[in-house]
N, C-alpha and C positions, 0 to 999 in steps of 0.2 A: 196336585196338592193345592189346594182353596188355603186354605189358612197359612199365608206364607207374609215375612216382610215386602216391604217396597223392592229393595235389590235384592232378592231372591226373584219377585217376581219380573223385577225389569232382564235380568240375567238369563233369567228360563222361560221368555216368553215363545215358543214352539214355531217356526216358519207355516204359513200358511200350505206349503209345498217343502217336501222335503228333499235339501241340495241333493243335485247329482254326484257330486266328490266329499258330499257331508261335512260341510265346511260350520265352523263354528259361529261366524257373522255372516249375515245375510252378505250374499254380493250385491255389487251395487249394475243396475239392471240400464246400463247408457243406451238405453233404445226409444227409440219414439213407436214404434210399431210393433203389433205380433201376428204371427202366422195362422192361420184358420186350417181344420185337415176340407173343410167342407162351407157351402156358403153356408149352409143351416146354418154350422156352428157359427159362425161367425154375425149373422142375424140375431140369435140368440145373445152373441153376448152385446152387440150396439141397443141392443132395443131393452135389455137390461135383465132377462131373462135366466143368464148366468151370471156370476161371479169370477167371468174370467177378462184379462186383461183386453183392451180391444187398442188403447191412443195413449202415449204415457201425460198427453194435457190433461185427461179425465184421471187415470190410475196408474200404479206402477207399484209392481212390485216390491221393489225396497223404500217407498215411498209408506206404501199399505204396511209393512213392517214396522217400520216407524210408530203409524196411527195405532198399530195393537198392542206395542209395547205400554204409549199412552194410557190407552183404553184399558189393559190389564189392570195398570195401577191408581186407575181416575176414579172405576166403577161406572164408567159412563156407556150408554148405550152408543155413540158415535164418536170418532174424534177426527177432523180434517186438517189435514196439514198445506198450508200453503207459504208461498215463497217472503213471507215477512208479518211481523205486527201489524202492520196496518192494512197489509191483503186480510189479517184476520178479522178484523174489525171491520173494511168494507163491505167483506161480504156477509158478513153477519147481517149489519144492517140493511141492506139492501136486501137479501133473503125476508126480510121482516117488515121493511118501509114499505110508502107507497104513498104518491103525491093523497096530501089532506089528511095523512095521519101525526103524528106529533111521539118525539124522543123525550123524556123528561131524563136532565141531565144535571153533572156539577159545572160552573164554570171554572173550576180546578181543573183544566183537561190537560194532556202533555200537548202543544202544540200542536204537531197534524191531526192530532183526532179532532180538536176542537175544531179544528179550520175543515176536516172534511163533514162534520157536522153543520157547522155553521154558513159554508161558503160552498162544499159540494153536493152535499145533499140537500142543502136549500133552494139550487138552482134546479132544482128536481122535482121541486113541491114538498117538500117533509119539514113540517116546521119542528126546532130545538126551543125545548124550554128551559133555561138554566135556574136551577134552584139551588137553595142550603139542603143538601143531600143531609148532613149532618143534623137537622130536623125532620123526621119523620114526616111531621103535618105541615111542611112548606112542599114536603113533595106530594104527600095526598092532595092537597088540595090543587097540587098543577096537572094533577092527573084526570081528563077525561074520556070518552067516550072512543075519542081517536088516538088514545095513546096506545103507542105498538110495543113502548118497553121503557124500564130504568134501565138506563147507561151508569155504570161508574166505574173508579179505580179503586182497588181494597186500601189503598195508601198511593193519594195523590202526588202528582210527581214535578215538580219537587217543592209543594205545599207542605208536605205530610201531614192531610187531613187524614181521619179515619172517620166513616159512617157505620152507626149501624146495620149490619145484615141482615141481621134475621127480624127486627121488625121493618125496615125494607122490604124484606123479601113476604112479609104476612100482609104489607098494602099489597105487594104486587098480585100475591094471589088472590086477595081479594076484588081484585081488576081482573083477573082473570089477564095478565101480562105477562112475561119472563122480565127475572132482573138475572141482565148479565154483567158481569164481570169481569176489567183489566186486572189480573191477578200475577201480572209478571211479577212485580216486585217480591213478592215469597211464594216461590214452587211449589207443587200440588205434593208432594211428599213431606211438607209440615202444615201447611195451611189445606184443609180439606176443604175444599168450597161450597161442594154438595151440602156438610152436616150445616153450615150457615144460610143455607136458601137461596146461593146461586145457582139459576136453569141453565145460563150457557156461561163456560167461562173463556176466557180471550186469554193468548198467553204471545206473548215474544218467546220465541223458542232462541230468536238470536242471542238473548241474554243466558242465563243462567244454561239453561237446557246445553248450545252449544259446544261447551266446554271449553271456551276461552275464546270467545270471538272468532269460530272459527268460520262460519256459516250465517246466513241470513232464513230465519223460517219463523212461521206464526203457527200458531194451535186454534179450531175451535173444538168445543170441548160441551159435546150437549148430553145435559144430564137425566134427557128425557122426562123432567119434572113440568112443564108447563101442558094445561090442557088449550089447544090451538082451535080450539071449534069457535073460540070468540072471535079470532083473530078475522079482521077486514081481510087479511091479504092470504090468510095460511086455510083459513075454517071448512073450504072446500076437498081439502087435500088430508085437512082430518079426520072425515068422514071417513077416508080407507086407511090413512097412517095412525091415526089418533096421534100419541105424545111425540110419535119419528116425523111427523108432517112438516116439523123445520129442517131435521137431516133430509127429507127426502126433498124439499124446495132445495136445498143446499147443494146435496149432491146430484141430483137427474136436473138441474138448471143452472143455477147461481154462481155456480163457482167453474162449471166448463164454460160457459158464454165468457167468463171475466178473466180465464186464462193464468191465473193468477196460482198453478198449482206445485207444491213444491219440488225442487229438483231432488235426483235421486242421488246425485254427488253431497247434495246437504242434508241428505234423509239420512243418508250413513252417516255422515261426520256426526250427525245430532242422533244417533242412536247411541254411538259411541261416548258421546256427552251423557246420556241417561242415567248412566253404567256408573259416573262416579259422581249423580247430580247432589246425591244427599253431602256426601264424604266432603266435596268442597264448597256448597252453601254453609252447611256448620262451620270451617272455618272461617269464612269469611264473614258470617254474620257475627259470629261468636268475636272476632278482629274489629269489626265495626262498631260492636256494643265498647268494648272497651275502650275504644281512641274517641268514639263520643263524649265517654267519662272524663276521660284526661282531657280532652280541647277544653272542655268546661273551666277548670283550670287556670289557663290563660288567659291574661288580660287582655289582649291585643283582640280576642276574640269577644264580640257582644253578644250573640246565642249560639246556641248549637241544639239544631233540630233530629232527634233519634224518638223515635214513639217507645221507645224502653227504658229513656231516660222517666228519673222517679220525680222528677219538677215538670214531666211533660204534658201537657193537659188532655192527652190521649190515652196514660199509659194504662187506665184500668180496663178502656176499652181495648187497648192494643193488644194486652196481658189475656184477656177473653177470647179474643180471636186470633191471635196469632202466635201466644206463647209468649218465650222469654227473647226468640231472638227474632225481629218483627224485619228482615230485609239487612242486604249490605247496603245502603243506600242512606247519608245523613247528608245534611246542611248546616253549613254555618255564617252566622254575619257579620259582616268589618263593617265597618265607619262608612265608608264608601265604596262606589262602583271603581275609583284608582287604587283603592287600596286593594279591591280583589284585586284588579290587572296585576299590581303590583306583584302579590304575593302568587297568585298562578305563575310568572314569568320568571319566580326565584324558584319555584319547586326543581328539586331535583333527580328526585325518586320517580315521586308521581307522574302520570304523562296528563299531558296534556291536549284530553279528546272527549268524543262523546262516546255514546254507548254506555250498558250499565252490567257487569258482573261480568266483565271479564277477567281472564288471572292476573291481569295488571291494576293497580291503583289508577283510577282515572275522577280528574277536575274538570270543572267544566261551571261557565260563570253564564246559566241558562237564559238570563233577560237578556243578553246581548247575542246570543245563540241561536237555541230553539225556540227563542219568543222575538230574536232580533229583527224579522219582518212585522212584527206588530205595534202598533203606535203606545206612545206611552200612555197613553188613557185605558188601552184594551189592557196593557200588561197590570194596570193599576187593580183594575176591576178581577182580573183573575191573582190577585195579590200575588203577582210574580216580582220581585224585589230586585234593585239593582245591587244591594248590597248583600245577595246572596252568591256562595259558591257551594257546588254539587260536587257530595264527593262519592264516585263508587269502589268501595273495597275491594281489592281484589286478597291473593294466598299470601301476602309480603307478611313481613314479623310487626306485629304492633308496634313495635321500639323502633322500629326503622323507619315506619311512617309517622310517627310521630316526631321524632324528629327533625322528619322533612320539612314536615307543615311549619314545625316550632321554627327553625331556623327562615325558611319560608316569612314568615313575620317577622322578625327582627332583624334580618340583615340586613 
């Protein structure tokens, strides 16, 4: 059946191999090694010949489950699953960099991306150019000869910037580049990234996917839309792969040398997560739209940042590409950096951590966080605020959180 929803198709996506005892979820496959009946076979599949398991650091069975489930519902020609967000973005770029080429990027970036941008892959030769993503012609024009790709986030974190995609993604092809995509913040089951003109998209699977913090895993997610014959680093590998020539740098190189592949204990817990990914982003975005509303409200409160808010200076673009409910993910700002401390250390609902979309309400006061190794000049220039606090929503009752916050401030 082709013509099915998301959870029909996440639900009945067919085992590559069908179980011995016909079990309804894939088992979870604790092995690092498989048996060969002959060395042929076993030649055959190292040298890549088959399709059969050979090292569970290269593939694995419940692991590959996982990526088809993706892949079912992405539309995508490839999906890799590796052990975090930013395994998915290292190897992304690195798959795609190469000393003397050039990233054009936001300097919005979540913290380690920007630093492995800035500070890890600069010691490598790849220069970052940070531009206004959010102007079209400040990134045409950063864009030349050696640019290997736009980086961005669909909804910077925790800026809440939004950039245009699809005329992004019309320079990019006209560079003949891929623009790829951090699209954690809203799941590939409301935001489709393909119909906006992202070629790879990057996913934290630890967030939402998971199903409550339960596991640590990244997604890449190649849409096969880039032609690679341009590409300095990929163009030779096109000539046989043409559009698979970054899955195919990705998977027969890039990502076995860096080790970085996901375990098969977190491939199930995050299959598992799949199953009920739509059922609890709805609520929780639909929880977040409303307590954005009401924070607004309060005095004690100076903004509050949601891209669906109707004073928001995103929201016709947000509205365009993301719908009504743009992410569980808002900010707001106090008076000062003691007032956040203050009011995070009164909350008594919420907890008080990182990470984003688990089934708990979580704060988190990011300039002193995930930017607190940065000086205050850097945090200036990526307009990370001290009087900002990060809230992510989890399944709790709007009235309960709200409440928290409220008393939160005024006690």
């Amino acid at each position: 059946m082709e013509d099915i929803g998301f959870e029909s198709k996440i639900l009945h996506t067919s085992f590559e191999k069908e179980d011995v005892y016909r079990s309804l979820s894939m088992p979870v496959y604790n092995t690092a090694a498989y048996e060969f009946d002959t060395a042929e076979a076993m030649e055959a599949a190292f040298c890549g010949h088959t399709l059969d398991h050979a090292y569970s650091r290269i593939t694995n069975p419940t692991v590959q489950y996982f990526e088809n489930r993706v892949q079912a519902v992405t539309g995508a020609i490839s999906v890799t699953a590796l052990n975090s967000g930013m395994a998915a973005i290292s190897n992304t770029l690195v798959t795609i960099a190469s000393a003397g080429t050039n990233i054009v990027t936001s300097p919005h970036l979540f913290g380690n991306t920007y630093s492995l941008m800035k500070n890890t892959l600069g010691a490598f030769g790849v220069e970052v150019r940070f531009c206004d993503l959010t102007d079209p012609e400040k990134a045409r024009e950063a864009i030349d000869d050696n640019t290997c790709a736009v980086f961005l986030e669909v909804i910077t974190n925790p800026q809440m910037e939004i950039a245009d995609l699809q005329k992004l993604s019309q320079i990019c092809k006209s560079a003949a580049i891929p623009l790829i995509a951090d699209t954690t913040i809203i799941p590939f089951p409301i935001f489709k990234a393909k119909e906006f003109g992202v070629d790879i998209e990057i996913v934290s699977s630890t967030k939402y996917i998971s199903g409550g913090a339960t596991s640590l895993g990244g997604l890449i997610i190649d849409y096969g839309t880039t032609d690679w014959n341009s590409s300095k680093k990929l163009s030779s590998i096109a000539a046989q792969s043409g559009n698979s020539a970054f899955t195919f740098k990705l998977r027969k190189e890039i990502h076995r040398n860096l080790g970085a592949y996901m375990t098969p204990q977190a491939a199930y817990m995050q299959t598992l997560g799949l199953e009920t990914l739509e059922i609890r982003f709805m609520k929780q975005a639909r929880t977040c739209f409303e307590l954005a509303k009401r924070l607004q409200e309060l005095t004690e409160i100076n903004s509050v940042n949601y891209t669906a808010l109707e004073n928001n200076r995103w929201k016709q673009l947000s509205d365009r590409q993301f719908g009504n409910y743009p992410g569980a993910m808002l900010t707001f700002d106090l008076a000062s950096r003691d007032a956040c401390f203050r009011t995070i250390n009164r909350l008594k609902l919420i907890r008080r951590a990182t990470n984003l979309f688990d089934n708990k309400t979580l704060a988190i006061h990011p300039a002193s966080t995930i930017f607190g190794t940065f000086s205050e000049e850097q945090r200036q220039s990526m307009d990370i605020s001290q009087n900002t606090i990060r809230l992510s929503v989890g399944l709790e009752d709007t009235e309960d959180l709200y409440n928290d916050i409220k008393q939160a401030l005024t006690d």
